[in-house]
C-alpha positions as protocol buffer text, in pm:
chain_id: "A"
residue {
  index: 1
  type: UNK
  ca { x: -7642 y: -609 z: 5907 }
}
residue {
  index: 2
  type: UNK
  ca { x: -7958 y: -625 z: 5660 }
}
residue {
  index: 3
  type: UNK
  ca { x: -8101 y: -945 z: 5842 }
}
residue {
  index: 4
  type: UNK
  ca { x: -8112 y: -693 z: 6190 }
}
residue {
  index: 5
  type: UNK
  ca { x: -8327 y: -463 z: 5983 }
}
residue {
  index: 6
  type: UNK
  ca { x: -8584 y: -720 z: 5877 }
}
residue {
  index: 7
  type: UNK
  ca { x: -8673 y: -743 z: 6247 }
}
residue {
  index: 8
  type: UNK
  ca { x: -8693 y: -372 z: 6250 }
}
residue {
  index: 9
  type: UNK
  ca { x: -8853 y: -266 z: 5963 }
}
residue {
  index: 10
  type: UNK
  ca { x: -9050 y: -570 z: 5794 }
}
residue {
  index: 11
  type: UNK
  ca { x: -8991 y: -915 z: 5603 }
}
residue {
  index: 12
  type: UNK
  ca { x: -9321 y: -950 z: 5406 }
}
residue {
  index: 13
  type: UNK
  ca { x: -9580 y: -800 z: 5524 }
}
residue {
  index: 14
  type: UNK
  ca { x: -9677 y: -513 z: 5763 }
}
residue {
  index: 15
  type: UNK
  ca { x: -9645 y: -583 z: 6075 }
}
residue {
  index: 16
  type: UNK
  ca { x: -9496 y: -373 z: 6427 }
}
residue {
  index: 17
  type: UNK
  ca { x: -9137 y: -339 z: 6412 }
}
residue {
  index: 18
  type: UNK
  ca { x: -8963 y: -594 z: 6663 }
}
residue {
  index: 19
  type: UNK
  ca { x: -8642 y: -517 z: 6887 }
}
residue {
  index: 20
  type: UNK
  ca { x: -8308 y: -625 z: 6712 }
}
residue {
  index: 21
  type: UNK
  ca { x: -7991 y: -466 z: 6705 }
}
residue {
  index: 22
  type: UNK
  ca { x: -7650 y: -547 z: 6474 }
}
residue {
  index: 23
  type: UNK
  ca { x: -7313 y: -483 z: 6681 }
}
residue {
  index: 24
  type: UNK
  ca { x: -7131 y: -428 z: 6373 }
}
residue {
  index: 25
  type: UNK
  ca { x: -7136 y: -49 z: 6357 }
}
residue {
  index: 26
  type: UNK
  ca { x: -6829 y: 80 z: 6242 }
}
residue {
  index: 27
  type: UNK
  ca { x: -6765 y: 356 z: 6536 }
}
residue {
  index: 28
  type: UNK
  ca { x: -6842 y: 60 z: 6801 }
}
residue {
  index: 29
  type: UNK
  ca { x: -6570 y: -182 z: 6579 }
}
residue {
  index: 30
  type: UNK
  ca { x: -6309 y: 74 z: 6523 }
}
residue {
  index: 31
  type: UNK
  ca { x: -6284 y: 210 z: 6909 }
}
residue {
  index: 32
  type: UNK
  ca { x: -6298 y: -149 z: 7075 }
}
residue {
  index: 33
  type: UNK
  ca { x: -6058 y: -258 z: 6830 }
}
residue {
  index: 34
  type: UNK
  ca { x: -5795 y: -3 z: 6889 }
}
residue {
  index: 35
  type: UNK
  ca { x: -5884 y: 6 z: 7295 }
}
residue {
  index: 36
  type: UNK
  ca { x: -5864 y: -374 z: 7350 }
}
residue {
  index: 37
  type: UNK
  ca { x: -5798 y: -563 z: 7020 }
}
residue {
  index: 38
  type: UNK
  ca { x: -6031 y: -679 z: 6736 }
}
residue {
  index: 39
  type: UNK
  ca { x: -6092 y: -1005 z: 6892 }
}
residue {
  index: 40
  type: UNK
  ca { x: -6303 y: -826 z: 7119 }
}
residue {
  index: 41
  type: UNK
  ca { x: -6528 y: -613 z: 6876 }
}
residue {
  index: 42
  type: UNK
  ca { x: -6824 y: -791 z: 6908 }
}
residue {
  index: 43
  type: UNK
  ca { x: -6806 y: -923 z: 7321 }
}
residue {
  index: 44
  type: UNK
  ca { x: -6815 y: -535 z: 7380 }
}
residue {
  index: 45
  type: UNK
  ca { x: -7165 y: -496 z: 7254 }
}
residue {
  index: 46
  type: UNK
  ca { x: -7277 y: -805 z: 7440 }
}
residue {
  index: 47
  type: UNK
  ca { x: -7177 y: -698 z: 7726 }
}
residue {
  index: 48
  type: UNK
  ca { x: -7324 y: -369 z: 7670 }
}
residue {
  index: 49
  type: UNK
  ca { x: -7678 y: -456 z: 7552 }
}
residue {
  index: 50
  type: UNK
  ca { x: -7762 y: -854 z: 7570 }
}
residue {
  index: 51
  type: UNK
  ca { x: -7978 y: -934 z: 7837 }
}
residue {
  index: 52
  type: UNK
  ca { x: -8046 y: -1232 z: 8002 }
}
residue {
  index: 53
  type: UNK
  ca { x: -8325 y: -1442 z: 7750 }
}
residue {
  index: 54
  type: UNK
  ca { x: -8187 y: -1251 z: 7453 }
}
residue {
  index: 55
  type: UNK
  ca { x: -8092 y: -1431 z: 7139 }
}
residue {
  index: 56
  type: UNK
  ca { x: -7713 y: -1356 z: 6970 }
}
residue {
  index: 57
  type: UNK
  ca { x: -7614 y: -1488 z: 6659 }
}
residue {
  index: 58
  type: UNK
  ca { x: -7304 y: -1532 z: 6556 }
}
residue {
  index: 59
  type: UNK
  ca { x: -7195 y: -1544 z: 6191 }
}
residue {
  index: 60
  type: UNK
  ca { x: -6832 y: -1732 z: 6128 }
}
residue {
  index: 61
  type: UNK
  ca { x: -6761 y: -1958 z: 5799 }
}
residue {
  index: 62
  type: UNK
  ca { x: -6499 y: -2147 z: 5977 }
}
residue {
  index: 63
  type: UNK
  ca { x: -6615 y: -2134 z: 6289 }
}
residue {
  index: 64
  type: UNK
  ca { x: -6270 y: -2025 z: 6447 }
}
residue {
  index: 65
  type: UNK
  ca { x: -6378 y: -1653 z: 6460 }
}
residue {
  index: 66
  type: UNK
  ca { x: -6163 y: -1555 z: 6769 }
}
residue {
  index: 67
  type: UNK
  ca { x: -6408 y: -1188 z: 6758 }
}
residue {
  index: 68
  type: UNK
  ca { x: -6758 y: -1484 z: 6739 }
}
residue {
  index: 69
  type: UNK
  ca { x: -6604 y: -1683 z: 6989 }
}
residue {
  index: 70
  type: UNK
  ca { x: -6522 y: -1430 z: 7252 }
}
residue {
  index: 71
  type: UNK
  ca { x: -6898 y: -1275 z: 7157 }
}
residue {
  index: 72
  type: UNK
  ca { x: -7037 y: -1656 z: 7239 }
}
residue {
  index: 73
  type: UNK
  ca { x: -6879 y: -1687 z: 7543 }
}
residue {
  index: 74
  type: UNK
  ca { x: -6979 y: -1305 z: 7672 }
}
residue {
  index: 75
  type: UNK
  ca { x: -7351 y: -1436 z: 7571 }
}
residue {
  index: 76
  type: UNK
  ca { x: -7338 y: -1762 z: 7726 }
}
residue {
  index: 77
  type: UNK
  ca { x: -7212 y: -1546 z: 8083 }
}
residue {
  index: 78
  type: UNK
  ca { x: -7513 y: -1340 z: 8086 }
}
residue {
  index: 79
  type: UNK
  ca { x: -7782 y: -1596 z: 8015 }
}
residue {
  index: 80
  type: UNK
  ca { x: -7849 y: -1506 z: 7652 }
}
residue {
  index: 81
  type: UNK
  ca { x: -7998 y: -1780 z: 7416 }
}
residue {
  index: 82
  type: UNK
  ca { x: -7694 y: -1875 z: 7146 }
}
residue {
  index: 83
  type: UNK
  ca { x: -7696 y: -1935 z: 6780 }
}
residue {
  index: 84
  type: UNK
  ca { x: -7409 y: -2010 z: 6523 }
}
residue {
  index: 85
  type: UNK
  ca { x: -7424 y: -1984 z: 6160 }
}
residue {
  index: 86
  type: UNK
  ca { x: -7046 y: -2153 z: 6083 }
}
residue {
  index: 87
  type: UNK
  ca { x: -6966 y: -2363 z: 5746 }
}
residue {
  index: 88
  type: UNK
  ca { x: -6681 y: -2636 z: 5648 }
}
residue {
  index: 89
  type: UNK
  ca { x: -6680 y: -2869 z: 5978 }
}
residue {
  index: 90
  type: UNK
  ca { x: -6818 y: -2582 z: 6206 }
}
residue {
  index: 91
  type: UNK
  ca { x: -6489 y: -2532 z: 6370 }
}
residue {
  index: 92
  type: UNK
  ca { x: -6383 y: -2387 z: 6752 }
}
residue {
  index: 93
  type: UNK
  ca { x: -6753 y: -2317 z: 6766 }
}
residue {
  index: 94
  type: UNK
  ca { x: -6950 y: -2624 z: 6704 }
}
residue {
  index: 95
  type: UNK
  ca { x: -7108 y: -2696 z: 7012 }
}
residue {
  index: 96
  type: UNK
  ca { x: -7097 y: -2461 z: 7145 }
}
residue {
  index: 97
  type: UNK
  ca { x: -7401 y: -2312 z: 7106 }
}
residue {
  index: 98
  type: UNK
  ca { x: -7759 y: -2342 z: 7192 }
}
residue {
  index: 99
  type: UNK
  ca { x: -7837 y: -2390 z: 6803 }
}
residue {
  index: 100
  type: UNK
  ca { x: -7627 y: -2436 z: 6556 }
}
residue {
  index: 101
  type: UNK
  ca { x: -7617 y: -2453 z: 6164 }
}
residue {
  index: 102
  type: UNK
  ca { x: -7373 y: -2594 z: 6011 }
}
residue {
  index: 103
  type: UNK
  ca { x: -7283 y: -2543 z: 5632 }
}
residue {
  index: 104
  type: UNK
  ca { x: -7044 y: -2802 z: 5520 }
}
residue {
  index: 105
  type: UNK
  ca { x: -6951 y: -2589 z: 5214 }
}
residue {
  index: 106
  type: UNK
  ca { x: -6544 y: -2557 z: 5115 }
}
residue {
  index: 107
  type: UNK
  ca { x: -6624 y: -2223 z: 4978 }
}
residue {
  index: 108
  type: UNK
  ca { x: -6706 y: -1912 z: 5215 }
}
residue {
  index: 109
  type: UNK
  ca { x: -6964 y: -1749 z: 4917 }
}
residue {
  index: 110
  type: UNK
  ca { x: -7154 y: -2070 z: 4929 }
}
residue {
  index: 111
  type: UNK
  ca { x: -7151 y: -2091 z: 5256 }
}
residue {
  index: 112
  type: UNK
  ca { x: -7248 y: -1762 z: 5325 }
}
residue {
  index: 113
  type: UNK
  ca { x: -7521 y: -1767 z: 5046 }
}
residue {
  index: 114
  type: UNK
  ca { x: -7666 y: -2059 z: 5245 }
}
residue {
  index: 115
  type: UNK
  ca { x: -7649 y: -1886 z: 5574 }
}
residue {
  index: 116
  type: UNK
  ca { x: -7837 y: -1576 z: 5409 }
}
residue {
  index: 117
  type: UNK
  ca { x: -8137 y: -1804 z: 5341 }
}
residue {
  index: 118
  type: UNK
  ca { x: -8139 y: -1949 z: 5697 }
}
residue {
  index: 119
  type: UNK
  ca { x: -8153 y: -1609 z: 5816 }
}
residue {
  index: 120
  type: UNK
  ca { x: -8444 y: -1557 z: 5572 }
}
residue {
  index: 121
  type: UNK
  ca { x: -8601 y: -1904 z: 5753 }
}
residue {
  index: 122
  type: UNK
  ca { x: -8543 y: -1756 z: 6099 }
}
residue {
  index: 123
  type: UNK
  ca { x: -8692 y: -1435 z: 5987 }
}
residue {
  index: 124
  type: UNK
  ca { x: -9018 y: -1598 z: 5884 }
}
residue {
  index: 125
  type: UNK
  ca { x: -9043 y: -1831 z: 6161 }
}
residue {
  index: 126
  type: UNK
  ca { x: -9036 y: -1538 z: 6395 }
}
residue {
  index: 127
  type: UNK
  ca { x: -9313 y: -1339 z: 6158 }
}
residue {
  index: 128
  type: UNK
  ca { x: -9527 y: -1695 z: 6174 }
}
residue {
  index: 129
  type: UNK
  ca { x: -9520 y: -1778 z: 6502 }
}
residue {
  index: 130
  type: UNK
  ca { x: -9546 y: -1363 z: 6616 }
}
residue {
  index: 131
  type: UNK
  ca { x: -9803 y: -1249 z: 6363 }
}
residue {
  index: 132
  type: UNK
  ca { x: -9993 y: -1558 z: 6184 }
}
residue {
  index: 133
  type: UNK
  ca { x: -10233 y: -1339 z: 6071 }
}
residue {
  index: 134
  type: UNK
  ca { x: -9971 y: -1197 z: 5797 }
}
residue {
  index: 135
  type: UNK
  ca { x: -9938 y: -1564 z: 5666 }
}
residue {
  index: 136
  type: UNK
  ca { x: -10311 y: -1668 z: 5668 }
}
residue {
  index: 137
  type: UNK
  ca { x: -10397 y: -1914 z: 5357 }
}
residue {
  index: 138
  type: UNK
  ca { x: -10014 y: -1992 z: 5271 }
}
């Protein structure tokens, strides 16, 4: 949930806060999961706020997340741009996605340590390309 809220508040430098939101909220998770199962926690949010040119990301270490599958598919269905964090072999989800990074770790702490500093990449890839003028003379 932090990464959402470096697109909403800031990274490294000042800048306008940019849309993002994290369908983890625990309200959202608890009532989806009792109404139609947990596999379905995340699809639910898709479907309620991704729009067509959006980006998901989905976060698995095995990549055989039945909840990130079922949000992939929901986000393929209404045109939204896909990306997969997964580690070991990348599992039910490798390619399946637009983009995909795959950590080949055996552990899920190293693998999820490594997908924390791709998230930090992505973050200031978006800051570069959206506000250069924060990253002049780096």
């Amino acid at each position: 949930m932090h990464f959402i809220e470096e697109f909403t508040g800031r990274f490294r430098k000042e800048r306008r806060a940019l849309p993002a939101i994290s369908i983890s909220d625990p309200s959202h998770i608890t009532c989806v999961a009792n109404d139609y199962g947990f596999d379905y926690v995340f699809s639910k949010g898709v479907e309620a706020y991704g729009k067509e040119g959006d980006m998901f990301i989905g976060i698995s270490t095995s990549g055989n997340s039945a909840n990130v599958i079922k949000a992939v598919e929901q986000a393929k269905a209404q045109g939204l741009v896909t990306v997969a964090l997964l580690g070991k072999d990348g599992g039910k989800l490798k390619g399946q996605c637009d983009y995909e990074f795959i950590v080949p770790g055996k552990t899920s702490d190293r693998v999820q340590e490594i997908h924390m500093m791709i998230l930090h990449i992505i973050i200031e890839g978006v800051e570069r390309i959206m506000f250069p003028e924060n990253y002049m003379g780096e």
